[in-house]
PDB file with one MODEL, atoms N, CA, C and O in Angstrom:
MODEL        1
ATOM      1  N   UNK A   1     -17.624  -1.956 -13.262  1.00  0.00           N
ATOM      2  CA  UNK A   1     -17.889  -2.325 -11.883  1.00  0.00           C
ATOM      3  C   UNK A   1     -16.720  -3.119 -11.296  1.00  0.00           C
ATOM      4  O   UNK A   1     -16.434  -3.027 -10.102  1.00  0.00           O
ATOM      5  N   UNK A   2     -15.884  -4.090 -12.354  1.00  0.00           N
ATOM      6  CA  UNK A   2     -15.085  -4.873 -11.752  1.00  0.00           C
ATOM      7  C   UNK A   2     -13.678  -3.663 -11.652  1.00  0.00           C
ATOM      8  O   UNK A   2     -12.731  -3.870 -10.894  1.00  0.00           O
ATOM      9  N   UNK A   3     -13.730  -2.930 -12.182  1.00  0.00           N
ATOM     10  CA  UNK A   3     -12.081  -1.746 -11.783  1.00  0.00           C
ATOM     11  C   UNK A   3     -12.768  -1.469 -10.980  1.00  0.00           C
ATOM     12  O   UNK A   3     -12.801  -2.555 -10.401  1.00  0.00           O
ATOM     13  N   UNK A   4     -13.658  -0.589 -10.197  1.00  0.00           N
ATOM     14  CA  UNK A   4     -13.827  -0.023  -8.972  1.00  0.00           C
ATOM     15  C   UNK A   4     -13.810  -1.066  -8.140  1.00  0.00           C
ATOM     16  O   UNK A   4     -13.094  -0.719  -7.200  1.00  0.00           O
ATOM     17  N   UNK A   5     -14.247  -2.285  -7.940  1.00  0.00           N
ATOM     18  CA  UNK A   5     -14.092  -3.318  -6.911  1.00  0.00           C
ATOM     19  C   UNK A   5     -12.019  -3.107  -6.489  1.00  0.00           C
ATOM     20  O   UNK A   5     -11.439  -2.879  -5.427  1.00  0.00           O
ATOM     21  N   UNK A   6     -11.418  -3.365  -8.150  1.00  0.00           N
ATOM     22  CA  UNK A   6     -10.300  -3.533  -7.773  1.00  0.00           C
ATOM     23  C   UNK A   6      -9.224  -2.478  -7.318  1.00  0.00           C
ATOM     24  O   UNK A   6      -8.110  -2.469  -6.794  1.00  0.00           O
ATOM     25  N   UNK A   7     -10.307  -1.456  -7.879  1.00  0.00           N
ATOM     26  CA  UNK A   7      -9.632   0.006  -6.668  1.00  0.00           C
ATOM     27  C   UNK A   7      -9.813   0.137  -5.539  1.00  0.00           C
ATOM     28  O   UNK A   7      -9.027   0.792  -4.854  1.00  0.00           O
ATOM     29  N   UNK A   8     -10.932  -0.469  -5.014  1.00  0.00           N
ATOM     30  CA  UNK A   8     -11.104  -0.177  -3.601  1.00  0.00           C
ATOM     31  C   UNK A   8     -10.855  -1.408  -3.027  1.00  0.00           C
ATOM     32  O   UNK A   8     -11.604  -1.610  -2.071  1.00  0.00           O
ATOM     33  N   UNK A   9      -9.873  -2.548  -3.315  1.00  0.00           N
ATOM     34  CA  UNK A   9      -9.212  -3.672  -2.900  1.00  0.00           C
ATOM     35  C   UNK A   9      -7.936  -3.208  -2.960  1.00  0.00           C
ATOM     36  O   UNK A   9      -7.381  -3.694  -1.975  1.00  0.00           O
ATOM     37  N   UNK A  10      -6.864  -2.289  -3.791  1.00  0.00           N
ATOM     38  CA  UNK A  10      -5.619  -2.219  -3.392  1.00  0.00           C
ATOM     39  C   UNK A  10      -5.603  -0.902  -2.761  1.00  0.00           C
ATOM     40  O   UNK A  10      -4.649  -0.538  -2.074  1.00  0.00           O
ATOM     41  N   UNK A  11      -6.918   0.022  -3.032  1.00  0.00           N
ATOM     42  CA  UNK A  11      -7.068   0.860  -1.785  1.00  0.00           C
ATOM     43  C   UNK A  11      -6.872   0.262  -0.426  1.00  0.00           C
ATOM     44  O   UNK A  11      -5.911   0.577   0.276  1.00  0.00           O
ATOM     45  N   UNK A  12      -7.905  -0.714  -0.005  1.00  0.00           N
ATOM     46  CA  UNK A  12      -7.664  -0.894   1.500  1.00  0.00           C
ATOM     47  C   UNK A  12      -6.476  -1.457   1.460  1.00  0.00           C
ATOM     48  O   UNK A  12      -5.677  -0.949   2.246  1.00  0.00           O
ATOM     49  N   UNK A  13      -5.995  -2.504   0.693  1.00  0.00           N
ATOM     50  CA  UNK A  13      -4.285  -2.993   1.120  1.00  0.00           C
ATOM     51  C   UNK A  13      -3.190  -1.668   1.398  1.00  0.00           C
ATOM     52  O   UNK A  13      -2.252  -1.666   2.194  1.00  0.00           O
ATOM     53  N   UNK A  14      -3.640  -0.510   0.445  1.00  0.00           N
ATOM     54  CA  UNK A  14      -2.865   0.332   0.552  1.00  0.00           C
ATOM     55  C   UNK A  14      -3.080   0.913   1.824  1.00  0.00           C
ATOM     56  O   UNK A  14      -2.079   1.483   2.258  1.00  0.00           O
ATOM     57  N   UNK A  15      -4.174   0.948   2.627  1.00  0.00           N
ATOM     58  CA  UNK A  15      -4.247   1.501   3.748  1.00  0.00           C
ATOM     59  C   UNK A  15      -3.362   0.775   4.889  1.00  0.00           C
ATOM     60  O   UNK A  15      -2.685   1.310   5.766  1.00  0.00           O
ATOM     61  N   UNK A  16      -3.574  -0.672   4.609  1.00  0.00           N
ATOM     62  CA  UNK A  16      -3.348  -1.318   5.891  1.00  0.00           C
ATOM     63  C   UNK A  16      -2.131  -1.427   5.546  1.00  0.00           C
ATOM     64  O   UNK A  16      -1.612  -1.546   6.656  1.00  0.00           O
ATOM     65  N   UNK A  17      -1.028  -1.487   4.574  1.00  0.00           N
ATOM     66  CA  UNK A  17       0.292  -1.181   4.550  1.00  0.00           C
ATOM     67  C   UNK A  17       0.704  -0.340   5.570  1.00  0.00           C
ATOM     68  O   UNK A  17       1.304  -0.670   6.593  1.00  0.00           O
ATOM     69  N   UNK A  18       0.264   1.027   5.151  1.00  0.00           N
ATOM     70  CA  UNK A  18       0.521   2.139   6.006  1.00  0.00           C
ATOM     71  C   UNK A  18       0.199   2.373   7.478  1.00  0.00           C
ATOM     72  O   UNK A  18       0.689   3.196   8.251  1.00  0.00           O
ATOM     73  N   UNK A  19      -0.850   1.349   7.703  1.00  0.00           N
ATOM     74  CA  UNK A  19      -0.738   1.292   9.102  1.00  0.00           C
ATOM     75  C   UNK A  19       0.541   0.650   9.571  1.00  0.00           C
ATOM     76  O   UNK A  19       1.362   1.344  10.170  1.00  0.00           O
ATOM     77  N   UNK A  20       0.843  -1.037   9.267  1.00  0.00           N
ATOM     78  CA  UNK A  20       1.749  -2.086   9.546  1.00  0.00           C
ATOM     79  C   UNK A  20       3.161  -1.255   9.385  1.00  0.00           C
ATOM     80  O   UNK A  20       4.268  -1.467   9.880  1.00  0.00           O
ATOM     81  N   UNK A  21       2.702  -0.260   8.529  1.00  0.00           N
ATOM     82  CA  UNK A  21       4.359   0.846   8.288  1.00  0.00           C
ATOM     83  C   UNK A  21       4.433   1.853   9.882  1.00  0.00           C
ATOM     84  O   UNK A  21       5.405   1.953  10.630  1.00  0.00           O
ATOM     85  N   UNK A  22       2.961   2.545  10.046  1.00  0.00           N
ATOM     86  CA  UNK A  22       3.108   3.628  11.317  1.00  0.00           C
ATOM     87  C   UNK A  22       3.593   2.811  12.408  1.00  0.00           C
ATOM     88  O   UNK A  22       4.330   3.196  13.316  1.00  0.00           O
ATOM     89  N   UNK A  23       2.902   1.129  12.168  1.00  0.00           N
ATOM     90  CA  UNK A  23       2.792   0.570  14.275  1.00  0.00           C
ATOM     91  C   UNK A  23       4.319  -0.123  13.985  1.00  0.00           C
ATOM     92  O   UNK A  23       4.570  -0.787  14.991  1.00  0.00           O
ATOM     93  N   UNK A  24       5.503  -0.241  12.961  1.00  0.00           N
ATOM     94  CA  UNK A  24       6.610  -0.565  12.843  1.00  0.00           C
ATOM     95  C   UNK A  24       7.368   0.917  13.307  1.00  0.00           C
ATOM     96  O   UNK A  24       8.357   1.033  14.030  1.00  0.00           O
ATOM     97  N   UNK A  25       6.862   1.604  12.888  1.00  0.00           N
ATOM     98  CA  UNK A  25       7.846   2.851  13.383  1.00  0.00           C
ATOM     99  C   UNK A  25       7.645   3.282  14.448  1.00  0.00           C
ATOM    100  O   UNK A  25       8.562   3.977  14.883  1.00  0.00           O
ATOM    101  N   UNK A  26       6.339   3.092  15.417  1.00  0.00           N
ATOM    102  CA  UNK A  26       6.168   3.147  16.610  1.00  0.00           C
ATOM    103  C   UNK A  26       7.117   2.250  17.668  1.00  0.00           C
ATOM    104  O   UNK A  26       7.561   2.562  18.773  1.00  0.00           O
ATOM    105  N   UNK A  27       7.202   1.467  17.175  1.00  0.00           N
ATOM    106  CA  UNK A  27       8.500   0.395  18.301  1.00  0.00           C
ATOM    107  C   UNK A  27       9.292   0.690  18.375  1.00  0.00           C
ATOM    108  O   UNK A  27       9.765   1.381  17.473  1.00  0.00           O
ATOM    109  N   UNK A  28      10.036   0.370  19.539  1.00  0.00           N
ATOM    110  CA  UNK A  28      11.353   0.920  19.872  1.00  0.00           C
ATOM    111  C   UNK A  28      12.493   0.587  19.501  1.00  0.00           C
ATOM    112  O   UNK A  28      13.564   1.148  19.736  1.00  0.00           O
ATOM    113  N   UNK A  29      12.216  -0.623  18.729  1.00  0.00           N
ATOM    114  CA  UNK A  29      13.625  -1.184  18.084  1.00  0.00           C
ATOM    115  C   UNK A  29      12.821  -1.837  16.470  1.00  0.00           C
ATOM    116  O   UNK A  29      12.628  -2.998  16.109  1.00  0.00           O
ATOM    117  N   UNK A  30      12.520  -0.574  15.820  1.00  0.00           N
ATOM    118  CA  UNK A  30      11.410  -1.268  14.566  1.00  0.00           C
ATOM    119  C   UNK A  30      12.629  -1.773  13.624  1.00  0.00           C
ATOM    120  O   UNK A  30      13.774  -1.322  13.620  1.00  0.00           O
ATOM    121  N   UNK A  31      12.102  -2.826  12.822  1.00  0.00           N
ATOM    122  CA  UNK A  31      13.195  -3.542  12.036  1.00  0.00           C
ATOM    123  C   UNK A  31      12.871  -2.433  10.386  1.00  0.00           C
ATOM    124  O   UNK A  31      11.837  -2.269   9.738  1.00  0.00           O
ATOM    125  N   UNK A  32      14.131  -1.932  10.221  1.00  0.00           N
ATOM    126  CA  UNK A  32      14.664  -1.202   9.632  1.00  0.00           C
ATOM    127  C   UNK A  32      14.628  -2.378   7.659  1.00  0.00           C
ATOM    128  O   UNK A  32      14.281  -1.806   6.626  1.00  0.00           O
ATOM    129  N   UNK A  33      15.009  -3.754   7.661  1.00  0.00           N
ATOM    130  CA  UNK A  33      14.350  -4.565   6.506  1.00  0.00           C
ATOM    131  C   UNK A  33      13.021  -4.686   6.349  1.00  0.00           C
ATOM    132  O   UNK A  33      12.582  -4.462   5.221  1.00  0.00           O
ATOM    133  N   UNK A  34      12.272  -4.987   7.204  1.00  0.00           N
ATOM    134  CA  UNK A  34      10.811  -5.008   7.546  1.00  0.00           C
ATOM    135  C   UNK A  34      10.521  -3.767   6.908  1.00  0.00           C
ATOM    136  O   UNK A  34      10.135  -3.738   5.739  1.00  0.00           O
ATOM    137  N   UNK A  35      10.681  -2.734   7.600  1.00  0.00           N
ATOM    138  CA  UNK A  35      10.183  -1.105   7.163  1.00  0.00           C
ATOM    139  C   UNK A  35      10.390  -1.012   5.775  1.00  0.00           C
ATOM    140  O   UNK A  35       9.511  -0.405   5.164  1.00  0.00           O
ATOM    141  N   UNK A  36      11.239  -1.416   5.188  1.00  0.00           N
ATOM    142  CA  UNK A  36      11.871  -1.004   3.411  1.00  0.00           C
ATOM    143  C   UNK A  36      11.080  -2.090   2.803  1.00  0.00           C
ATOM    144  O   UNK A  36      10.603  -1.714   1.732  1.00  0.00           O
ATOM    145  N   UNK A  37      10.674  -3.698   3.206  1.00  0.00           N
ATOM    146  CA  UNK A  37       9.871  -4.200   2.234  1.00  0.00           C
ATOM    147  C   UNK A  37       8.199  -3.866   2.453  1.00  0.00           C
ATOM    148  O   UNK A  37       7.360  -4.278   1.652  1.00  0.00           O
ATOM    149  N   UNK A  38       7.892  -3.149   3.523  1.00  0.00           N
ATOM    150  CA  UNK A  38       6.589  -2.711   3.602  1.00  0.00           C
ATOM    151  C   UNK A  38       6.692  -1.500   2.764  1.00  0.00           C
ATOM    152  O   UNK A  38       5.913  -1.350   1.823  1.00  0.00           O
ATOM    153  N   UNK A  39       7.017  -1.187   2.863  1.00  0.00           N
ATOM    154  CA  UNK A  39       6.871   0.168   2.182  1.00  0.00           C
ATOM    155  C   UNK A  39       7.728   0.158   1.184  1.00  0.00           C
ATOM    156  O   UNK A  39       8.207   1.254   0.896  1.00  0.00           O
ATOM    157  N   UNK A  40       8.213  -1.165   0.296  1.00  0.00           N
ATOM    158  CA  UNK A  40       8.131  -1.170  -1.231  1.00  0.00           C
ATOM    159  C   UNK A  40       6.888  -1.975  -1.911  1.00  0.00           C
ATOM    160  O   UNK A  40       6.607  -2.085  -3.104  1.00  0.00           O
ATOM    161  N   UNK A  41       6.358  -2.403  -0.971  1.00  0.00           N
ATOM    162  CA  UNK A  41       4.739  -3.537  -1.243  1.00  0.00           C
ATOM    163  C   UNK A  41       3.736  -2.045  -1.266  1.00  0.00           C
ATOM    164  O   UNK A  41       2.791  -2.111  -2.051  1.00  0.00           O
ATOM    165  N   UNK A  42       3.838  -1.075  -0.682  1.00  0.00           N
ATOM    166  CA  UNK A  42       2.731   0.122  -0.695  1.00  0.00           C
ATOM    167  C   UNK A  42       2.991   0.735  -1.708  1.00  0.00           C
ATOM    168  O   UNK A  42       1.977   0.900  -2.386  1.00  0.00           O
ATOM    169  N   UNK A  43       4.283   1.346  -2.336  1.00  0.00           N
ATOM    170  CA  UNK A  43       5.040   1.547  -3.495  1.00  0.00           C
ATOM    171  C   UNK A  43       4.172   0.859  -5.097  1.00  0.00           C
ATOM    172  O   UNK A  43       3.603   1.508  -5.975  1.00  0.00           O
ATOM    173  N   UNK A  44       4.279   0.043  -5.040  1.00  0.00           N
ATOM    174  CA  UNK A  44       3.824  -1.071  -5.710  1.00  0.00           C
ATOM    175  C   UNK A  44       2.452  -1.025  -6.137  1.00  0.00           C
ATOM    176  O   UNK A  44       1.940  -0.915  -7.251  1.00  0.00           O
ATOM    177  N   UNK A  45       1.957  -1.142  -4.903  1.00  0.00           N
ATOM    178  CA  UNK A  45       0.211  -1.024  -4.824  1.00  0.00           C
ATOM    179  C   UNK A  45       0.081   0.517  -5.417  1.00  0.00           C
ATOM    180  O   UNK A  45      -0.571   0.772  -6.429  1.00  0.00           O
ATOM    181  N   UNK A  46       0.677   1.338  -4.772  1.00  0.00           N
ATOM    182  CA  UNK A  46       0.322   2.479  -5.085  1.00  0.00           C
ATOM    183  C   UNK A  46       0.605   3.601  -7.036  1.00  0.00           C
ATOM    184  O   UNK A  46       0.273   4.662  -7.564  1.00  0.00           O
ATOM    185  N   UNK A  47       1.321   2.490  -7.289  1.00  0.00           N
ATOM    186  CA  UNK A  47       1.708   2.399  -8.986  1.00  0.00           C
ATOM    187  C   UNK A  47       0.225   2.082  -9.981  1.00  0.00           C
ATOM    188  O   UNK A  47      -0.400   2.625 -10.891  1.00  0.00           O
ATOM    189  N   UNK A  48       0.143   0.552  -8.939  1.00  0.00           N
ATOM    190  CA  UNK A  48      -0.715   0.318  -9.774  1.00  0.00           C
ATOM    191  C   UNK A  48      -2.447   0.867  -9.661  1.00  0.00           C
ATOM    192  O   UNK A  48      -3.193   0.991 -10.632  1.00  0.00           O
ATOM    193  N   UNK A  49      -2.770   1.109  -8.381  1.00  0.00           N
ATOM    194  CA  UNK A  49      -3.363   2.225  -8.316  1.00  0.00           C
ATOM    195  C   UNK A  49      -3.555   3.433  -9.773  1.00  0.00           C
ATOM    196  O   UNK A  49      -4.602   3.528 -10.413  1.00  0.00           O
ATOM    197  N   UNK A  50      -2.695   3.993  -9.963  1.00  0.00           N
ATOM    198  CA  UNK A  50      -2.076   5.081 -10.346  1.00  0.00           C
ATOM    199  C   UNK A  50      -2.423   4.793 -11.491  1.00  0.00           C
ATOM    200  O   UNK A  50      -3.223   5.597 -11.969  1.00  0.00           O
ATOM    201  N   UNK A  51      -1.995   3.531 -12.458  1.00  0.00           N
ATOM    202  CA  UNK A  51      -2.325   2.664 -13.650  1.00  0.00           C
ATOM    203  C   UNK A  51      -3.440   2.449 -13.957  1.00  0.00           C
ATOM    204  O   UNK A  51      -3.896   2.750 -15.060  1.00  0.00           O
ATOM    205  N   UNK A  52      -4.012   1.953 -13.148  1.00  0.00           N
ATOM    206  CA  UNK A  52      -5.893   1.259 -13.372  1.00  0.00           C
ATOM    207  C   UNK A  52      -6.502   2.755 -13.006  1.00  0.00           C
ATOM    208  O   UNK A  52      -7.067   3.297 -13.956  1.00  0.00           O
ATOM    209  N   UNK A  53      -6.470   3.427 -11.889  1.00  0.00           N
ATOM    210  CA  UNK A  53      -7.235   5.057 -12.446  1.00  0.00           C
ATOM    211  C   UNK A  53      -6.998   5.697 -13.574  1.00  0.00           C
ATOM    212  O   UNK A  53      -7.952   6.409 -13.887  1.00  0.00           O
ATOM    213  N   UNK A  54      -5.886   5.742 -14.500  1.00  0.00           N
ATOM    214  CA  UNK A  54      -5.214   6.120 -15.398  1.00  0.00           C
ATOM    215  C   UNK A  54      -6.078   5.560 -16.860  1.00  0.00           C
ATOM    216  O   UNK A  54      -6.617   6.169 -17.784  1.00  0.00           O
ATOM    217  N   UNK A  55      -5.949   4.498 -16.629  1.00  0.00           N
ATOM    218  CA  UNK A  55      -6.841   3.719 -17.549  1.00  0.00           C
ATOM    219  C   UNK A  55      -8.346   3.450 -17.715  1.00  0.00           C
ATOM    220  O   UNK A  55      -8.906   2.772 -18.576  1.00  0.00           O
ATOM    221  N   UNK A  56      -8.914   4.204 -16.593  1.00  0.00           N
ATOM    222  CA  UNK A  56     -10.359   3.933 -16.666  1.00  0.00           C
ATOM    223  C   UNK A  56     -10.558   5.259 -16.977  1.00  0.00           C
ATOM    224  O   UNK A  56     -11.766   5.476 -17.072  1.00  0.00           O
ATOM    225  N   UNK A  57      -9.793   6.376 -17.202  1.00  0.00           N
ATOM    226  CA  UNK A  57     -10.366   7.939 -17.661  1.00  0.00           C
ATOM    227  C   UNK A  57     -10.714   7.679 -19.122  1.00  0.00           C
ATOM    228  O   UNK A  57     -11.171   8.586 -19.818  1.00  0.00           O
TER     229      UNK A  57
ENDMDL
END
């Protein structure tokens, strides 16, 4: 019960990364450092994701 809690906790982080990533690329002057550490924090999440499903088969 406690891995599915913690899948569907870096699930939603992983979501809301990807938003904070779309409404950065939506601006007209989106910061180009900003963009590369958001989307190495989703990177990240998305590993370990990858790890803890991996491990609960």
């Amino acid at each position: 019960m406690a891995m599915e809690a913690r899948l569907r906790e870096l699930g939603a982080r992983h979501q809301s990364l990807e938003k904070a990533i779309q409404d950065e690329l939506r601006r007209p002057s989106s910061d180009e450092l900003k963009l590369k550490e958001l989307k190495r924090q989703k990177l990240k999440l998305k590993d370990e994701l990858e790890n803890l499903r991996a491990t609960a088969h």
